[in-house]
C-alpha positions in Angstrom: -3.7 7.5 -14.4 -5.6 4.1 -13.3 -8.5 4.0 -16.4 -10.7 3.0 -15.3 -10.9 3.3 -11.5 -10.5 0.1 -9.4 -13.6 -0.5 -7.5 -14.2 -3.0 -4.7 -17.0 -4.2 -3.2 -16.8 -1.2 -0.8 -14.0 1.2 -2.1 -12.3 3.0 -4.4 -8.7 2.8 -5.7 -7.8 6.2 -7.2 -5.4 8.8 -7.7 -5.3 11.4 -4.9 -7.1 14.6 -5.0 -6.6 17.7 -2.9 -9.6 17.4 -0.7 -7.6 14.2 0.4 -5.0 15.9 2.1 -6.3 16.8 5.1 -7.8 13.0 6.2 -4.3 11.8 4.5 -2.2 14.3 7.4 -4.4 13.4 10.4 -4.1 9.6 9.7 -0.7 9.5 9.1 0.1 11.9 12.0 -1.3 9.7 14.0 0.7 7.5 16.5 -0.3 4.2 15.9 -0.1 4.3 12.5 3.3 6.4 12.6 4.8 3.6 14.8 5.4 1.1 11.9 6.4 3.9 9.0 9.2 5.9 8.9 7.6 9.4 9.6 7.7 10.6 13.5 5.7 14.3 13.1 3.3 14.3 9.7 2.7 17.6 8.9 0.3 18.8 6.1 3.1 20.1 3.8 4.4 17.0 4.1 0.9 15.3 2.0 1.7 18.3 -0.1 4.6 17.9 -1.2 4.3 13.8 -2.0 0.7 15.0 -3.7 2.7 17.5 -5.4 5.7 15.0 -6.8 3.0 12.4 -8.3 2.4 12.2 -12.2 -0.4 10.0 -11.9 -0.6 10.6 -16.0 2.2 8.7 -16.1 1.2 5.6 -13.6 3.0 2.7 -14.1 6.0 4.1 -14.7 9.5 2.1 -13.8 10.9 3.1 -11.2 8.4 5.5 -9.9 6.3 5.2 -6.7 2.3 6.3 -6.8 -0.2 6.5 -3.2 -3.6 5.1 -3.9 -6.3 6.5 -1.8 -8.8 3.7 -0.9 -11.9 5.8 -0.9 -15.0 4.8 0.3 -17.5 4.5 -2.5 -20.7 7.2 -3.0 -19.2 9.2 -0.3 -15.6 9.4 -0.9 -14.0 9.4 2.2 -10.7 8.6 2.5 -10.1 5.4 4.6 -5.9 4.3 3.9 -3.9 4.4 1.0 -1.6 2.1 -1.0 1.9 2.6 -1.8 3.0 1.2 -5.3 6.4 1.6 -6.6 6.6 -0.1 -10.1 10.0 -1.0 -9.5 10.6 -2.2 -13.6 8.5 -3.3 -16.1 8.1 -6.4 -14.2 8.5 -5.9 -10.1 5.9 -3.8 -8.1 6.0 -2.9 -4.3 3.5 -2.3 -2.3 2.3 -0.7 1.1 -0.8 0.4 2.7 -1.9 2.2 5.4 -5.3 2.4 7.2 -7.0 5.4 8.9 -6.9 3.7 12.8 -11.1 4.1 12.8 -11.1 1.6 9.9 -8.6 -1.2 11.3 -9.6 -4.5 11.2 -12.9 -3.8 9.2 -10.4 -5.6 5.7 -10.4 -2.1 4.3 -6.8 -3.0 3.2 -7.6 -6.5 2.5 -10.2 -6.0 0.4 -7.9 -2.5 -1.5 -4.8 -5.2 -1.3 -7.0 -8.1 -3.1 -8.3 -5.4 -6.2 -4.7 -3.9 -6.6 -3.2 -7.3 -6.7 -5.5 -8.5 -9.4 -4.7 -4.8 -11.3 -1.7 -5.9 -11.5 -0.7 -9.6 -11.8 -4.2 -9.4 -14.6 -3.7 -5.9 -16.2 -0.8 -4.8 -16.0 0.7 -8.3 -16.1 3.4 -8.0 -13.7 5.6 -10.9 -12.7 6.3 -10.5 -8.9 5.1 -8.5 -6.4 7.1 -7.5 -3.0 6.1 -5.8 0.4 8.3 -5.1 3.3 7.2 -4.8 7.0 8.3 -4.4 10.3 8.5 -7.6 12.0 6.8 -6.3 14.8 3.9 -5.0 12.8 1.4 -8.2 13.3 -1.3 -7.4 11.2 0.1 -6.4 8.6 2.2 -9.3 7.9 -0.7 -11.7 8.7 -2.6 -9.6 5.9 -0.1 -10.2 3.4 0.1 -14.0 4.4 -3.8 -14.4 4.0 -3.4 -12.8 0.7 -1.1 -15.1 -0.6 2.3 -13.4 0.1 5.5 -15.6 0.9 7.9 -15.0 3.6 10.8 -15.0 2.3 13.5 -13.1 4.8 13.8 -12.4 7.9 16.0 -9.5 7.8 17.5 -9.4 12.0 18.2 -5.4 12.7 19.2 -4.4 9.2 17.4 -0.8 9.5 17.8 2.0 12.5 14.6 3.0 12.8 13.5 5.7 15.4 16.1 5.6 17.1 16.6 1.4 17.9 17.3 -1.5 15.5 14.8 -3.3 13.8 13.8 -6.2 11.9 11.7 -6.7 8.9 10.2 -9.0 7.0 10.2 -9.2 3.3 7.7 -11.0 1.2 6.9 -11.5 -2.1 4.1 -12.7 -4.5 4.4 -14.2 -8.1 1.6 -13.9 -10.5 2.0 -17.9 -11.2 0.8 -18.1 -7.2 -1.5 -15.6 -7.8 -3.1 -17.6 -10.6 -2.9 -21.0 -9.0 -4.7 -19.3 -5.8 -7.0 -17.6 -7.5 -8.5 -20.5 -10.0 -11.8 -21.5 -10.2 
């Protein structure tokens, strides 16, 4: 489990709890955020089941992937999530996903930014990764205003709903993260 919470200006990072689930399926199942992810028809059972297959007691884990609900804080209402998959002790990948009513307000900016800091200054990870559709525009801006480096451009390597598709990978090392975030 995240001890103690990460907290943003506006947010919390935490595990998920079952009175997410419902917020969680209606985002998801939503179109425009479907479009970029590799669900087509999110279905409740379907929150279940990933809530279900989390150990959260044992975050951090190599090898393991955990969702983050970015809840917003006094109320907390789910707004997105972050993906983290703690790839070994030293790799992490992340994702996030934003509840369309909360686009472009930086809700995943401002989770990204906390999460980053987590784990480059915490956990002490050496490099972090992120893979998006190369079509996906805001989200690969976000990554590049956080710091993230391009670093392929992967032409029609995945069939994805039913065409091919490019991606973008990029990465982050904690000696960038350090450099951009001194002083």
């Amino acid at each position: 489990m995240i001890t103690p919470r990460l907290t943003t200006q506006r947010f919390t990072l935490r595990a998920f709890e079952p009175a997410d689930l419902v917020a969680f399926t209606q985002y998801r199942a939503a179109p425009e955020v479907a479009r970029y992810q590799s669900w087509t028809d999110y279905q409740y059972e379907d929150a279940q089941v990933l809530f279900e297959g989390t150990d959260y007691a044992d975050f951090a884990r190599p090898g393991q992937w955990y969702q983050l609900a970015i809840a917003e804080k006094g109320q907390g209402r789910l707004l997105g999530d972050l993906a983290v998959h703690f790839i070994d002790e030293q790799q992490v990948e992340v994702g996030f996903t934003v509840a369309p009513a909360h686009q472009g307000q930086g809700v995943a900016s401002e989770a990204l930014a906390t999460l980053l800091q987590y784990l480059f200054e915490t956990l002490r990870r050496h490099r972090v990764v992120a893979t998006t559709d190369a079509r996906n525009e805001a989200s690969w801006r976000l990554l590049e205003r956080l710091g993230f480096r391009r670093e392929a451009h992967f032409v029609q390597n995945v069939f994805f709903k039913g065409a091919w598709g490019d991606e973008f990978q990029y990465a982050l090392l904690a000696s960038e993260y350090r450099a951009r975030n001194a002083g």
